[in-house]
N, CA, C and O atoms as a Tripos MOL2 file, in Angstrom:
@<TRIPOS>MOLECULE
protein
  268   267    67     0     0
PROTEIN
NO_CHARGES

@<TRIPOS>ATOM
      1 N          14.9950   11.4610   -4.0030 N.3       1 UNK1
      2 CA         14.3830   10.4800   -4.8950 C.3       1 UNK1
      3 C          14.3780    9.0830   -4.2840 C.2       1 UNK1
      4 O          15.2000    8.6520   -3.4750 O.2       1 UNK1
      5 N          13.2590    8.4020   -4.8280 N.am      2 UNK2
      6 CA         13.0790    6.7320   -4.3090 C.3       2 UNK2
      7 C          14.4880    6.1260   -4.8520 C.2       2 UNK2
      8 O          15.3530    5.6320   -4.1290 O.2       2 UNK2
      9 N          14.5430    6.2460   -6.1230 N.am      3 UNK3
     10 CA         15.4920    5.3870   -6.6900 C.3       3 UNK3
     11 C          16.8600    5.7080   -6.5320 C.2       3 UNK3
     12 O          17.2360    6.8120   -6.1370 O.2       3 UNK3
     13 N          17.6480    4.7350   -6.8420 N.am      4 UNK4
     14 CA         19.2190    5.1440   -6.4950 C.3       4 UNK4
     15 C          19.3860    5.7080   -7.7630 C.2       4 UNK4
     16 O          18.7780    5.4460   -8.8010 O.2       4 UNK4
     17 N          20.5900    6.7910   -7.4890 N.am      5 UNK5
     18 CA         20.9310    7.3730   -8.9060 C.3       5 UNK5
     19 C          22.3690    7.1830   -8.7270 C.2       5 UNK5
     20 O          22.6420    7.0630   -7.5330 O.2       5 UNK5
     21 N          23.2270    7.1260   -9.3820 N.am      6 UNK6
     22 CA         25.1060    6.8750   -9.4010 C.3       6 UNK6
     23 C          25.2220    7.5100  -10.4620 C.2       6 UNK6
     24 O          24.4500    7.6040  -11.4160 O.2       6 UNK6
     25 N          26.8520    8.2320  -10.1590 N.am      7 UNK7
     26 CA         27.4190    9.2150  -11.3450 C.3       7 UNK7
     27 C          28.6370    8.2980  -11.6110 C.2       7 UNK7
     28 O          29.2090    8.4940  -12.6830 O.2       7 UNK7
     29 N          29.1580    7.2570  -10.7460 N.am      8 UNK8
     30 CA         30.4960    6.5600  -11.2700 C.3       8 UNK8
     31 C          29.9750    5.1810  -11.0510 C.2       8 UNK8
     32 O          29.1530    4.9220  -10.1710 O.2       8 UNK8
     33 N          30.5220    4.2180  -11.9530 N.am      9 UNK9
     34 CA         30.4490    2.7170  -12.1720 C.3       9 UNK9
     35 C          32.0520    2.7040  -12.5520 C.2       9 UNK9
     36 O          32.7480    3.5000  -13.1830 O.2       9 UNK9
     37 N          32.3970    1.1790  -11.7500 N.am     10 UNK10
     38 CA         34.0280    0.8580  -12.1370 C.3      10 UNK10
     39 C          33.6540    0.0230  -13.2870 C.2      10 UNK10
     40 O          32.5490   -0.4360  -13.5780 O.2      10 UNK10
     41 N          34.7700   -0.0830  -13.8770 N.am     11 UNK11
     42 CA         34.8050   -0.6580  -15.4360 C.3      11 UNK11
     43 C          35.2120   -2.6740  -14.7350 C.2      11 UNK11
     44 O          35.1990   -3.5220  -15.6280 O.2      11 UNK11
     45 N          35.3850   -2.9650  -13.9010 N.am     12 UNK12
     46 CA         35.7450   -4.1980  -13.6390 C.3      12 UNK12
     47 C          34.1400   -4.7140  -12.7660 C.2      12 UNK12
     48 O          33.4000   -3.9320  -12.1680 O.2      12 UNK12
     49 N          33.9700   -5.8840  -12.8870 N.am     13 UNK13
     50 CA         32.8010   -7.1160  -12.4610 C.3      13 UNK13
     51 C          31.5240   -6.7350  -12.8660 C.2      13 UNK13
     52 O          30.4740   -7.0350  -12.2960 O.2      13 UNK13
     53 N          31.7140   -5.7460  -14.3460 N.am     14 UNK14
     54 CA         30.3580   -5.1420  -14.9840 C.3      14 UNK14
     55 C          28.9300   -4.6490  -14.1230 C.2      14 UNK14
     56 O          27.7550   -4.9890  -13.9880 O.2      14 UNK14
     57 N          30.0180   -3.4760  -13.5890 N.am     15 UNK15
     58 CA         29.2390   -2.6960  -12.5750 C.3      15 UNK15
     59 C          28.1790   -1.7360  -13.1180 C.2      15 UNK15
     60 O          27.1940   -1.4880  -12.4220 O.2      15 UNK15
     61 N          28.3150   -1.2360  -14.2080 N.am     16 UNK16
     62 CA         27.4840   -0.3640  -14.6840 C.3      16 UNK16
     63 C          26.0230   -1.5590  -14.9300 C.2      16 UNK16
     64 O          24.8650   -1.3890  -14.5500 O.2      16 UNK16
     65 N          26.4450   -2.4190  -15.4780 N.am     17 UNK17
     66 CA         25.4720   -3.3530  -16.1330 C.3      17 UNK17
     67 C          24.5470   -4.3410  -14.8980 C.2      17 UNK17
     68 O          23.5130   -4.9970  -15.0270 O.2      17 UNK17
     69 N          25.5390   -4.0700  -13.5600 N.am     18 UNK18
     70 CA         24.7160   -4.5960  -12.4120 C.3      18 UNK18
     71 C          24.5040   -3.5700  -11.5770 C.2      18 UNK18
     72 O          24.4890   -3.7850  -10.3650 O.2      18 UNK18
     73 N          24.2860   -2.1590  -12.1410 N.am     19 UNK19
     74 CA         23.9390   -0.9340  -11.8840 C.3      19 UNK19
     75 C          24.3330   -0.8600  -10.2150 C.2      19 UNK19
     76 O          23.6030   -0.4990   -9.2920 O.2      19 UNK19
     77 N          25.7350   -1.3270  -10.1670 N.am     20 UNK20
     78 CA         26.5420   -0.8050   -9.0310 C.3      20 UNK20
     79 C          27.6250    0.4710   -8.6590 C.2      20 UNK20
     80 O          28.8470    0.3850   -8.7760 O.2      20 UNK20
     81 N          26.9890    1.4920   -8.2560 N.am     21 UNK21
     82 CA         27.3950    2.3760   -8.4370 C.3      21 UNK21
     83 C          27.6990    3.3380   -7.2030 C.2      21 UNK21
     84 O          27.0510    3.4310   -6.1600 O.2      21 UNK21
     85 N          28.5710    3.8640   -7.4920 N.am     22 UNK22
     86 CA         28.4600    4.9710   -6.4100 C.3      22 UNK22
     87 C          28.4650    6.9030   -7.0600 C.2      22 UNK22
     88 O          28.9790    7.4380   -8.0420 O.2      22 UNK22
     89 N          27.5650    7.4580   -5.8310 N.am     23 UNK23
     90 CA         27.3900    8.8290   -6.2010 C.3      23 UNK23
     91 C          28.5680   10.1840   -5.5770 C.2      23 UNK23
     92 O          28.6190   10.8470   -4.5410 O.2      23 UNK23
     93 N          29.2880   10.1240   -6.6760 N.am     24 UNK24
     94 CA         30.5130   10.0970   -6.4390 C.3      24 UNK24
     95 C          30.5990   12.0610   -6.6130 C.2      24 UNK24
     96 O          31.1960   12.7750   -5.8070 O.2      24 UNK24
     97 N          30.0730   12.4180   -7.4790 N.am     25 UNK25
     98 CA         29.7640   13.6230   -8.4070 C.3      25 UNK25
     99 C          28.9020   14.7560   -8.0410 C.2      25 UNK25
    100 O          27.8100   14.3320   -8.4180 O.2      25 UNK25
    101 N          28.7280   15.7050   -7.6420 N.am     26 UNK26
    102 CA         28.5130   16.8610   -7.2020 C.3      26 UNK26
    103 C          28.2110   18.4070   -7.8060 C.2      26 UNK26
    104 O          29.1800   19.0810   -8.1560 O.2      26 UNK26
    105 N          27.2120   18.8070   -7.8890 N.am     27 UNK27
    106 CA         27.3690   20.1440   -7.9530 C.3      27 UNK27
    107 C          26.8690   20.8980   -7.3310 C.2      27 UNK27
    108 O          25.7190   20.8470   -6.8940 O.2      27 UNK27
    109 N          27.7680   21.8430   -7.1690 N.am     28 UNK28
    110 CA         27.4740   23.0250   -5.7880 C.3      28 UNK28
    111 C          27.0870   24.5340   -6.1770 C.2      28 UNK28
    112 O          27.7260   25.1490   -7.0310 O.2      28 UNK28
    113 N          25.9490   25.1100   -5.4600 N.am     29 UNK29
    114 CA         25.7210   25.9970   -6.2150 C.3      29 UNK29
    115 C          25.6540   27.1100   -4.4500 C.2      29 UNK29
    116 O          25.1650   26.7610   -3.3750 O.2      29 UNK29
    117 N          26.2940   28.3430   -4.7810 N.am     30 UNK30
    118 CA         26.0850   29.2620   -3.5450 C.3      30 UNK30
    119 C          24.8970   29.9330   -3.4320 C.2      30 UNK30
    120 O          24.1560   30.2000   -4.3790 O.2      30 UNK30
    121 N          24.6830   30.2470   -2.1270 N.am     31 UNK31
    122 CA         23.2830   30.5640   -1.3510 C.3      31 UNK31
    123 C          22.5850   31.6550   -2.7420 C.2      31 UNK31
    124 O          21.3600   31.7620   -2.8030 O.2      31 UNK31
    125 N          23.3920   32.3310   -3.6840 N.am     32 UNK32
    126 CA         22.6550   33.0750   -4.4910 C.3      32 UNK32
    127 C          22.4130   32.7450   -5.3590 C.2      32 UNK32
    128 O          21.9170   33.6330   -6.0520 O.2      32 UNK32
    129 N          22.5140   31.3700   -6.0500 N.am     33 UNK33
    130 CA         21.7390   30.9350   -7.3960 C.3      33 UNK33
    131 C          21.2440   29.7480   -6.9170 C.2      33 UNK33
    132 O          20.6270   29.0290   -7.7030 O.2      33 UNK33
    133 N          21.4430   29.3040   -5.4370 N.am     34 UNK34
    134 CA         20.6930   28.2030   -4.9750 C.3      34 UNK34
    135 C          18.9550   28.3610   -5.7540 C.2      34 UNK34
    136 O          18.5660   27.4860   -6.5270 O.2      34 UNK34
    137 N          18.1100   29.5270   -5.4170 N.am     35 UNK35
    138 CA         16.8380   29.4230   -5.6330 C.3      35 UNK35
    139 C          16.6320   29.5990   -7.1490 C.2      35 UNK35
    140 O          15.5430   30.0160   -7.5430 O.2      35 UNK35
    141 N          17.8420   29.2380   -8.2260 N.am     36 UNK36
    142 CA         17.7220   29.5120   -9.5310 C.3      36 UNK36
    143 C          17.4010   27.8130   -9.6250 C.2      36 UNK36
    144 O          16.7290   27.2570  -10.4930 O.2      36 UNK36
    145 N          17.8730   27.3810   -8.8330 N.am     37 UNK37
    146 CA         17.8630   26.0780   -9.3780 C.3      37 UNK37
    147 C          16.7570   25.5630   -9.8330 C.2      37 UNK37
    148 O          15.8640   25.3870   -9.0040 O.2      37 UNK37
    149 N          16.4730   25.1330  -11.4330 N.am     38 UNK38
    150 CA         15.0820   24.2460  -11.5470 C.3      38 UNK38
    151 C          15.1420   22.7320  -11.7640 C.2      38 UNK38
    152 O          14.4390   21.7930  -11.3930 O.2      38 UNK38
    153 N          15.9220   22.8170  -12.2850 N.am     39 UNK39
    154 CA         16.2210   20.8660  -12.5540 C.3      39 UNK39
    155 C          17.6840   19.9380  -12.1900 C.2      39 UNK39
    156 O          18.7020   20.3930  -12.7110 O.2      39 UNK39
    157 N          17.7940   19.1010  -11.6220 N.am     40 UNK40
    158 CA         19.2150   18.5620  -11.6830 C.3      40 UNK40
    159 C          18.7760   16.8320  -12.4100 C.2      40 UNK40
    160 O          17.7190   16.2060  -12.3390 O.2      40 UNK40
    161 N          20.0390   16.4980  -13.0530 N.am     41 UNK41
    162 CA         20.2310   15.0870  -13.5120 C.3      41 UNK41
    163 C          21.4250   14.4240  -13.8140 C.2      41 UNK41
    164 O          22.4810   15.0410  -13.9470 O.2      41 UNK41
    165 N          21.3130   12.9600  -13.9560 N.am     42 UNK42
    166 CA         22.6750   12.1930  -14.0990 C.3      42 UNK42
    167 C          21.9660   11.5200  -15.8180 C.2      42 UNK42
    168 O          20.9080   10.9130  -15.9840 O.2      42 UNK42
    169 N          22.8260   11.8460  -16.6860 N.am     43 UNK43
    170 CA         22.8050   11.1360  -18.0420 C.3      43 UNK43
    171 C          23.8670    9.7550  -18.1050 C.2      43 UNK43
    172 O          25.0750    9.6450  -18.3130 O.2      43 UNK43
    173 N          22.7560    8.7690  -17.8110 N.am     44 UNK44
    174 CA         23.6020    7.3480  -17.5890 C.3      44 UNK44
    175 C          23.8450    6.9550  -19.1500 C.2      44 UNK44
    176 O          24.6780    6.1560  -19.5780 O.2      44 UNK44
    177 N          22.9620    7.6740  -19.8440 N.am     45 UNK45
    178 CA         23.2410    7.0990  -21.1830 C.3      45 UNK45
    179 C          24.8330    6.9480  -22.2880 C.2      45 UNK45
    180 O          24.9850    6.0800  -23.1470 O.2      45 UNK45
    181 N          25.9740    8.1850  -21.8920 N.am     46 UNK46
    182 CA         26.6720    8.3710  -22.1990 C.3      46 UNK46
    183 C          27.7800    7.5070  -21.5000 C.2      46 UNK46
    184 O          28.8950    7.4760  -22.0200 O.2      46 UNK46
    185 N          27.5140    6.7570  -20.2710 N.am     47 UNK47
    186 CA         28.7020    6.0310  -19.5550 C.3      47 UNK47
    187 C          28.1890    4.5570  -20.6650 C.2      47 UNK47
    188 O          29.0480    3.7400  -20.9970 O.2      47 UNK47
    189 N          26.9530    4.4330  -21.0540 N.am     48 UNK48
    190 CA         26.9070    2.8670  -21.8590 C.3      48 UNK48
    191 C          28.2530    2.9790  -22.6350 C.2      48 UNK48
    192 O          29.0480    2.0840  -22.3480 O.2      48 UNK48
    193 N          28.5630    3.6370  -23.3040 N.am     49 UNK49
    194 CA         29.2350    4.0510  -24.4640 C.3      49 UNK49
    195 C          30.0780    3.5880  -24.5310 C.2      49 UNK49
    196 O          30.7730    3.6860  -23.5200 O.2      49 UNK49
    197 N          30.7240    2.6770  -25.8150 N.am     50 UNK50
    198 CA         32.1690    2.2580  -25.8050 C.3      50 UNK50
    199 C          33.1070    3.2330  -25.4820 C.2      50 UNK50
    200 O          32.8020    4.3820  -25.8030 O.2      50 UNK50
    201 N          34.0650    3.0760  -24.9810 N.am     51 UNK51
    202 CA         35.7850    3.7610  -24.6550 C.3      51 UNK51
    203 C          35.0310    5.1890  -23.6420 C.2      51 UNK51
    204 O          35.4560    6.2930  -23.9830 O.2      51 UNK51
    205 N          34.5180    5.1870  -23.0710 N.am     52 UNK52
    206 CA         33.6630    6.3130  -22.2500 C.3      52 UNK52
    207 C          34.2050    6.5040  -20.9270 C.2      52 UNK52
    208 O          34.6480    5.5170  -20.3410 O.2      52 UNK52
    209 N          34.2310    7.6670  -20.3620 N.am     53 UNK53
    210 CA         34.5990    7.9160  -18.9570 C.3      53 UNK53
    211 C          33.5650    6.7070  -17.9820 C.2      53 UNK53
    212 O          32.7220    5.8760  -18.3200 O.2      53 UNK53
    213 N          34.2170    7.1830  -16.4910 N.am     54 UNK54
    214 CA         33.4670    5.9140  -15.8820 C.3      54 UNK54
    215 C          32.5390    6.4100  -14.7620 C.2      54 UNK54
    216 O          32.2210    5.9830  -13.6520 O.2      54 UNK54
    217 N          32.0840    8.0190  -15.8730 N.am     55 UNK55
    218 CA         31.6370    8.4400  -14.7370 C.3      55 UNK55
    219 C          30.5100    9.0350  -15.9040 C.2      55 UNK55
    220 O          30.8200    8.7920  -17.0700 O.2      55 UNK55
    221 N          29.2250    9.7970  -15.6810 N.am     56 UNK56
    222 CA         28.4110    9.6790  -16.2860 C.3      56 UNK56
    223 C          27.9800   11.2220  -15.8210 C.2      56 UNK56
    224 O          28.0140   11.7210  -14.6960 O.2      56 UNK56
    225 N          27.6890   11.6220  -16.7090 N.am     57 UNK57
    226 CA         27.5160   13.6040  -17.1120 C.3      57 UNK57
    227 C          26.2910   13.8060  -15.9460 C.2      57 UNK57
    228 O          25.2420   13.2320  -15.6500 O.2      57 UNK57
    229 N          27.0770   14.9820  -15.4660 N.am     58 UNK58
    230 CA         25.8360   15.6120  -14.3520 C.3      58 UNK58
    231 C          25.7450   16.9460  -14.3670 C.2      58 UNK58
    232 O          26.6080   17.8110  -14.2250 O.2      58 UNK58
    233 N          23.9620   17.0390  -14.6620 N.am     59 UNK59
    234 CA         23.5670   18.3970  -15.5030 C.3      59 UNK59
    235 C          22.3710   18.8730  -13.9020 C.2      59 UNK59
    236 O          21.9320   18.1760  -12.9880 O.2      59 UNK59
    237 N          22.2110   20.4630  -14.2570 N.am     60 UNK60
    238 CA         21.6800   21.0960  -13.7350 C.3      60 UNK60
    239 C          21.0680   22.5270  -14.5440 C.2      60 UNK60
    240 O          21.7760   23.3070  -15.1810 O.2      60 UNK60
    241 N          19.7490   22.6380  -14.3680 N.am     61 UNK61
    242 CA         19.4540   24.0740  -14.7690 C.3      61 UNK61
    243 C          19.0830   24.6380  -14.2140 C.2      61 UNK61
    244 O          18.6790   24.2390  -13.1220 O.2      61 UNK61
    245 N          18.9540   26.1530  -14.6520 N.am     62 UNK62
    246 CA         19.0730   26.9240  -13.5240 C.3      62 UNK62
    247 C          18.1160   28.6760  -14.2010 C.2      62 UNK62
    248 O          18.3190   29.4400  -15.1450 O.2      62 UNK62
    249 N          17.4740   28.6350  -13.4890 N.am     63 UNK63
    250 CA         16.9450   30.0600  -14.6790 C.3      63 UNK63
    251 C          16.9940   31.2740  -13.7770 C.2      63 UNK63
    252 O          16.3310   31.1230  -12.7510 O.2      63 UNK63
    253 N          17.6080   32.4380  -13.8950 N.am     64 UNK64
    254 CA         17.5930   33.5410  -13.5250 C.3      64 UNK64
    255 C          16.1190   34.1060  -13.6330 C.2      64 UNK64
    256 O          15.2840   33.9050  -14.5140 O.2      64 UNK64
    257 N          16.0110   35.1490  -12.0590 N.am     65 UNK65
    258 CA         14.2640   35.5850  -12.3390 C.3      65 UNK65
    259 C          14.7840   36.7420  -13.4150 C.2      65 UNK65
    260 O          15.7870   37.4280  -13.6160 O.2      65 UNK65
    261 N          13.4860   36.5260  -13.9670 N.am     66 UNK66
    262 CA         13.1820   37.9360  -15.6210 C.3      66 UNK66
    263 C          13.2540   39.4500  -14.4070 C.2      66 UNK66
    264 O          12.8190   39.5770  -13.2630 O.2      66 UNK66
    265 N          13.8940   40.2600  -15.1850 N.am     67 UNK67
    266 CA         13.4260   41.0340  -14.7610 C.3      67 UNK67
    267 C          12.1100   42.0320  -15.6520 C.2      67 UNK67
    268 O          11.5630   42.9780  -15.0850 O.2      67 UNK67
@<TRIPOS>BOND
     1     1     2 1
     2     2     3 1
     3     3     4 2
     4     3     5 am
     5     5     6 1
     6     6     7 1
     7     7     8 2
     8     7     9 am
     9     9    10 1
    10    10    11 1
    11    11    12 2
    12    11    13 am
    13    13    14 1
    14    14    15 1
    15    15    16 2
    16    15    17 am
    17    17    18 1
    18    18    19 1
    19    19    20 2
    20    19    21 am
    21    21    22 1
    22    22    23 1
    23    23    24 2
    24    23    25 am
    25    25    26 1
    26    26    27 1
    27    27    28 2
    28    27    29 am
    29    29    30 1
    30    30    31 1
    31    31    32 2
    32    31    33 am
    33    33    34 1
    34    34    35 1
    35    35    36 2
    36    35    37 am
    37    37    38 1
    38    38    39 1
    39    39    40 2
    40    39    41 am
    41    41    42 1
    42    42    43 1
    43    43    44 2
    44    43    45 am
    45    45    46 1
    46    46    47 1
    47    47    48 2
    48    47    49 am
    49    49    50 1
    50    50    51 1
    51    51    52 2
    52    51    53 am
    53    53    54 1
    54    54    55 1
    55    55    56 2
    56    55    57 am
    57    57    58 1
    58    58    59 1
    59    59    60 2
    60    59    61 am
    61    61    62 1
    62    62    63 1
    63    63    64 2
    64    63    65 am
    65    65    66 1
    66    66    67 1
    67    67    68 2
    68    67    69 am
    69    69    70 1
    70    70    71 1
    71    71    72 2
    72    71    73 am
    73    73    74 1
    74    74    75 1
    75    75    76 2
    76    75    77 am
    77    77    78 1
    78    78    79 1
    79    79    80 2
    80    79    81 am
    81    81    82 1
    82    82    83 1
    83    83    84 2
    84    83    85 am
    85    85    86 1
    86    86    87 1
    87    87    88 2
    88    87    89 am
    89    89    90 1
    90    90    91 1
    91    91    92 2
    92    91    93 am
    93    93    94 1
    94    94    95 1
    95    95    96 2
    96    95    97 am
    97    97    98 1
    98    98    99 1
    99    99   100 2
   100    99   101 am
   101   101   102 1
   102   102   103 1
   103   103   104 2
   104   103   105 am
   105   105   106 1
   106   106   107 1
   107   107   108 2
   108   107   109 am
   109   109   110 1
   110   110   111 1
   111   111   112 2
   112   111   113 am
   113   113   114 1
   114   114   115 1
   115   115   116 2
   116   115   117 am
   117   117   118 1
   118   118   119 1
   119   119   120 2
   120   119   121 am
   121   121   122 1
   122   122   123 1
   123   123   124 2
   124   123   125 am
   125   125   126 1
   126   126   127 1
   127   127   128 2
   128   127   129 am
   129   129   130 1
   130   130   131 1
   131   131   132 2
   132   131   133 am
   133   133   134 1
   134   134   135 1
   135   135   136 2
   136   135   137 am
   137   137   138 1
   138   138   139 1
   139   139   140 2
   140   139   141 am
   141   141   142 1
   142   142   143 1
   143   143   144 2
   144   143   145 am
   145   145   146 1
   146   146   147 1
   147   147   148 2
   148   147   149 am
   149   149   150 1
   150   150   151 1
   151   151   152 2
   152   151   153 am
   153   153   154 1
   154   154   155 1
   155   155   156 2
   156   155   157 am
   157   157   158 1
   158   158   159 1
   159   159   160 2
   160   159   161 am
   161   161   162 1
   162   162   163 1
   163   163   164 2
   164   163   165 am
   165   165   166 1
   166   166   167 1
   167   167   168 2
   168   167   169 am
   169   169   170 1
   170   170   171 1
   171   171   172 2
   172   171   173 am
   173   173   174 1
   174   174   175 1
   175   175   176 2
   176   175   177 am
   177   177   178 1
   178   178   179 1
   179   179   180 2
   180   179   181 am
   181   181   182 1
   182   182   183 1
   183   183   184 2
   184   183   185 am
   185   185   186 1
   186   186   187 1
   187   187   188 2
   188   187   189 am
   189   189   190 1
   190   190   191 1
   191   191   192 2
   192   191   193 am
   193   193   194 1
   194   194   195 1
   195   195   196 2
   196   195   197 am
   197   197   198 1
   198   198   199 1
   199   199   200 2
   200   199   201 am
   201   201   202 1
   202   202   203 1
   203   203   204 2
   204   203   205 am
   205   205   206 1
   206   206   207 1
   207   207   208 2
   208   207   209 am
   209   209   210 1
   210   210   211 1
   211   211   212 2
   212   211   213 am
   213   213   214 1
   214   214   215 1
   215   215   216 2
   216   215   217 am
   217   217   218 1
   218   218   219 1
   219   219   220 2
   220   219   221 am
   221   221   222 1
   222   222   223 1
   223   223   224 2
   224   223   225 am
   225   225   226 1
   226   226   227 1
   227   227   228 2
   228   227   229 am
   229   229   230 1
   230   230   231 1
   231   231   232 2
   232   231   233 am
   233   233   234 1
   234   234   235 1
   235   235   236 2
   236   235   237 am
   237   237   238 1
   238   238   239 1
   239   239   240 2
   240   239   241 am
   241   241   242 1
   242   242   243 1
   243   243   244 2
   244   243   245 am
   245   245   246 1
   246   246   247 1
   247   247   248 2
   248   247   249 am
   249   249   250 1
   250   250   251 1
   251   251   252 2
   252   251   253 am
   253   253   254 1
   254   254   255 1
   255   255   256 2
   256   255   257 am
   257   257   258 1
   258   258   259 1
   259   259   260 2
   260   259   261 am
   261   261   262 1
   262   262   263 1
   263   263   264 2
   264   263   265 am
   265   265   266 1
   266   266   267 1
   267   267   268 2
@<TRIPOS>SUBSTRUCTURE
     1 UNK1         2 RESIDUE 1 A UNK
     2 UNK2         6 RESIDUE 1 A UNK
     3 UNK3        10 RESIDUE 1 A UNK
     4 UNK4        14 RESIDUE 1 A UNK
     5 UNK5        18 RESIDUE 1 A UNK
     6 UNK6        22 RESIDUE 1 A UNK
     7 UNK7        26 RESIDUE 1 A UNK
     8 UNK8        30 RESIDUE 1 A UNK
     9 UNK9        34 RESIDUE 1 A UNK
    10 UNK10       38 RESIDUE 1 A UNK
    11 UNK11       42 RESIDUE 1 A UNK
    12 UNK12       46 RESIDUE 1 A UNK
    13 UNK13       50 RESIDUE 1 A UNK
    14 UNK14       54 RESIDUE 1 A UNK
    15 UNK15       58 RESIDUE 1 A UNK
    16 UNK16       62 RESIDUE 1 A UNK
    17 UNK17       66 RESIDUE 1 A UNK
    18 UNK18       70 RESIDUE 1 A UNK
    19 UNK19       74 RESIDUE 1 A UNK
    20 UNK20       78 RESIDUE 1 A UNK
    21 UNK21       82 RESIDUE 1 A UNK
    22 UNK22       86 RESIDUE 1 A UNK
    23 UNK23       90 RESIDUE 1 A UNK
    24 UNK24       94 RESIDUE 1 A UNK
    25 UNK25       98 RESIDUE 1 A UNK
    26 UNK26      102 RESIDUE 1 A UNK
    27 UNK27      106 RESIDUE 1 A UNK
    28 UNK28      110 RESIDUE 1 A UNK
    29 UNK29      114 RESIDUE 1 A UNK
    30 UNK30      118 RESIDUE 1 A UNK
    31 UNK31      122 RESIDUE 1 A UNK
    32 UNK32      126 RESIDUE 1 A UNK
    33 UNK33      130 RESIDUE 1 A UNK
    34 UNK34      134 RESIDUE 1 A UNK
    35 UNK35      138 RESIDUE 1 A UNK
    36 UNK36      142 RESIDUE 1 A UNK
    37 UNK37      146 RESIDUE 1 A UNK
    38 UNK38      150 RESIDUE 1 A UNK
    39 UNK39      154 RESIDUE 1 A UNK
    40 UNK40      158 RESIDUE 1 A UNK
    41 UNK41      162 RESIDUE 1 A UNK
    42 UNK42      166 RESIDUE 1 A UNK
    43 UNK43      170 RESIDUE 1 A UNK
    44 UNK44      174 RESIDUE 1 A UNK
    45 UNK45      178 RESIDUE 1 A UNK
    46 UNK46      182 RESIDUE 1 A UNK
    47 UNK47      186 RESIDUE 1 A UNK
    48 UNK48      190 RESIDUE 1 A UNK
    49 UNK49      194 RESIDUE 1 A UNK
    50 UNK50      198 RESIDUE 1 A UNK
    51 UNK51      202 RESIDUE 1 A UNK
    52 UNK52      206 RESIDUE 1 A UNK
    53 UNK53      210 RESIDUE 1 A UNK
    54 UNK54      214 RESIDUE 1 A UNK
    55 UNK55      218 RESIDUE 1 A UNK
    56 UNK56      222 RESIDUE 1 A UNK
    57 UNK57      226 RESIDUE 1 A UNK
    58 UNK58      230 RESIDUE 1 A UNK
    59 UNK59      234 RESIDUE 1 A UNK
    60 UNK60      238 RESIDUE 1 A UNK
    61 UNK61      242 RESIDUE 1 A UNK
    62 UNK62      246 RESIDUE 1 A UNK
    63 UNK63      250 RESIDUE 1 A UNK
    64 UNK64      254 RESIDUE 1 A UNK
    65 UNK65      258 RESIDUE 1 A UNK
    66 UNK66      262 RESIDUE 1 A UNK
    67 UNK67      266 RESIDUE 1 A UNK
């Protein structure tokens, strides 16, 4: 992607809010559901959040072929 994406912001010099971040967060998938993969994302919306982790939910889907 063009844009930067970050899964952690520190809670000190209002890093989230000067969208300083680092991509800290990972998911790993093995060579056999690698080609399941259809979507990955970071939900920044849940780090806004008062009293919130400082790290921000990272989703992936994944669809098995039909048989």
């Amino acid at each position: 992607p063009k844009e930067r994406i970050y899964t952690f912001w520190k809670y000190w010099r209002n890093s989230f809010e000067r969208d300083a971040g680092l991509r800290i967060d990972h998911l790993l998938l093995s060579p056999t559901l690698a080609p399941w993969l259809r979507a990955a994302s970071v939900r920044r919306g849940p780090r806004g959040w008062e009293h919130t982790s400082d790290h921000a939910p990272v989703m992936i889907e994944i669809e098995p072929p039909s048989d």
